[in-house]
Every structure is written in structure tokens, then in C-alpha cells.
C-alpha positions in Angstrom: 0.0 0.0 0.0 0.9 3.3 -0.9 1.1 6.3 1.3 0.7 8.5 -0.9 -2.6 10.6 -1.0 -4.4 10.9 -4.3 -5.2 14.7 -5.6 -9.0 15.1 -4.9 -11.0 15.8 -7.7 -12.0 19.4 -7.2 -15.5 21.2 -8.2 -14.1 22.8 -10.6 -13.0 20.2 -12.7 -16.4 18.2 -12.7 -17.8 21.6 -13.6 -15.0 22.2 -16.7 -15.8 18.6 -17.8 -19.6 19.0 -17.1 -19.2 22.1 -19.6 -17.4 20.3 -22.2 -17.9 19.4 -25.6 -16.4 15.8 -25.2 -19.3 15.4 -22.5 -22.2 17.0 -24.3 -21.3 14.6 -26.9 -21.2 11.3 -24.6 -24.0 12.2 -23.5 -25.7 13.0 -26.5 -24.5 9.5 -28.0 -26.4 7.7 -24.6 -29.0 9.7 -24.8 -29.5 8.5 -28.7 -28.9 4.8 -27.9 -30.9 4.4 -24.4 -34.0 7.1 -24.7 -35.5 4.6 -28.1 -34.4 1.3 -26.5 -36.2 2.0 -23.6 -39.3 3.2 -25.7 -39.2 0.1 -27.6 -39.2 -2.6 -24.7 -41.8 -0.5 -22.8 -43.7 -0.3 -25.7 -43.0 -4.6 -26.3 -43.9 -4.9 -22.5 -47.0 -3.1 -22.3 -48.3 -4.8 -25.8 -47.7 -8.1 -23.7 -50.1 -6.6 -20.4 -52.2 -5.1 -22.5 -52.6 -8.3 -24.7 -53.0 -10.4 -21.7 -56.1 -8.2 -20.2 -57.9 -7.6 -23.7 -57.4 -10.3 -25.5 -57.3 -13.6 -23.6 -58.7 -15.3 -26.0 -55.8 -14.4 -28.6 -53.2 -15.3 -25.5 -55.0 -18.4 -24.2 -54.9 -20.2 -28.0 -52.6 -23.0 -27.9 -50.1 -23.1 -30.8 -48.6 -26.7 -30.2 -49.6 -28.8 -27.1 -50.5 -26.9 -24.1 -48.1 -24.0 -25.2 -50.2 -20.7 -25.5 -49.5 -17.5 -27.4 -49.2 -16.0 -23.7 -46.2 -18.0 -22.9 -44.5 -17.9 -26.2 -44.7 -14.1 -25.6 -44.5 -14.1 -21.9 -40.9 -16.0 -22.5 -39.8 -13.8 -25.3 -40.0 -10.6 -22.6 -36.8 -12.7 -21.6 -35.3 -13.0 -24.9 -35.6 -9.2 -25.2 -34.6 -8.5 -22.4 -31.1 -10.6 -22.7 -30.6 -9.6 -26.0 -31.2 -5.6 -25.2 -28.2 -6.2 -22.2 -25.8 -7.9 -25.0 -26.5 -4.8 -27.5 -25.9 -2.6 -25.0 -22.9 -4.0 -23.3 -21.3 -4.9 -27.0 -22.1 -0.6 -27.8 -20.9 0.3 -24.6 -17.9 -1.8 -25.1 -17.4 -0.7 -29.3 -18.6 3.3 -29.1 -19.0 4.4 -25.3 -16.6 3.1 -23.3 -13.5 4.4 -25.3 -14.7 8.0 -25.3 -15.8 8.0 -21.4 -12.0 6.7 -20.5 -9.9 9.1 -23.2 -12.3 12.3 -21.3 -11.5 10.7 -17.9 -8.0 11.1 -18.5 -8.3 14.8 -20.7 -9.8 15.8 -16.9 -7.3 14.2 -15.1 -9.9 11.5 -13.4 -9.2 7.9 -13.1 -10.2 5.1 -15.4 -10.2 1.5 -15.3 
């Protein structure tokens, strides 16, 4: 262990970076990729509730053996919702990561 203190981060430089264009543009680029996912699998999610009050009789017709159209979409909320984290975490990864790091250390901050 080192005895050596680290320089807080001051005010100021949350502020500078807060302020800068680097930022406004990360965020920007999350805003563009989270806001319409978000829509989209709320939207997905409340087709499935909404489905599943109003038309029961669509939801409770068996497609193959006792397997419904409810639980074939009732499982595919799951699918979504695993393949929305791998997007995400594979974007994250390609486009956002990179840029939130090389502003980290512009500032002076830590990274990974």
C-alpha cells in the first residue's frame, strides 16, 4: 500500500468537464442509444399486459400442445430483455466506453 494521498478531484473540474464538448457529446450519444431502447421494450412490455387483459382469448390459444400465445410471448419478454443487455454491453464496449476513458483522463480522473 501506498502512502501516498491521491489529488481530490475538485468542483471545478467536474464543472470544466460537465461544460465540455467531449461530454455534451457522450451524452448525446447515450441519450440517442438508451431514450429509443427504452421506448421500444416498454412499448414490447405493455403490448404483452395489455394483450393479456384484452385479449385472452388471442393469448390463451394454444399453438402446439399446451403452449399458448401468452407464454410464447410471456418467454420472449426474456429474450428481449437478454438480448437488449448484450447490445448494449457490446455498444458500450465498441462506441462508449472508449470515449468516457480518453475524457477521464483529458480531466485528469481515473479510469479503469
Amino acid at each position: 500500500m501506498s502512502n501516498e494521498a491521491q489529488t481530490p478531484v475538485t468542483e471545478d473540474r467536474n464543472i470544466e468537464m460537465q461544460n465540455s464538448a467531449e461530454f455534451a457529446e457522450l451524452r448525446s450519444k447515450f441519450r440517442k442509444f438508451v431514450f429509443p431502447m427504452t421506448i421500444a421494450f416498454l412499448a414490447w412490455y405493455f403490448l404483452y399486459v395489455l394483450l393479456s387483459v384484452f385479449a385472452k382469448g388471442f393469448m390463451g390459444t394454444r399453438v402446439f400442445g399446451d403452449i399458448t400465445w401468452g407464454l410464447i410471448l410471456g418467454l420472449l419478454q426474456f429474450v428481449t430483455t437478454f438480448a437488449i443487455t448484450m447490445y448494449y454491453a457490446r455498444w458500450a464496449d465498441r462506441e462508449f466506453d472508449p470515449r468516457a476513458e480518453a475524457l477521464a483522463e483529458k480531466m485528469g480522473g481515473h479510469h479503469r
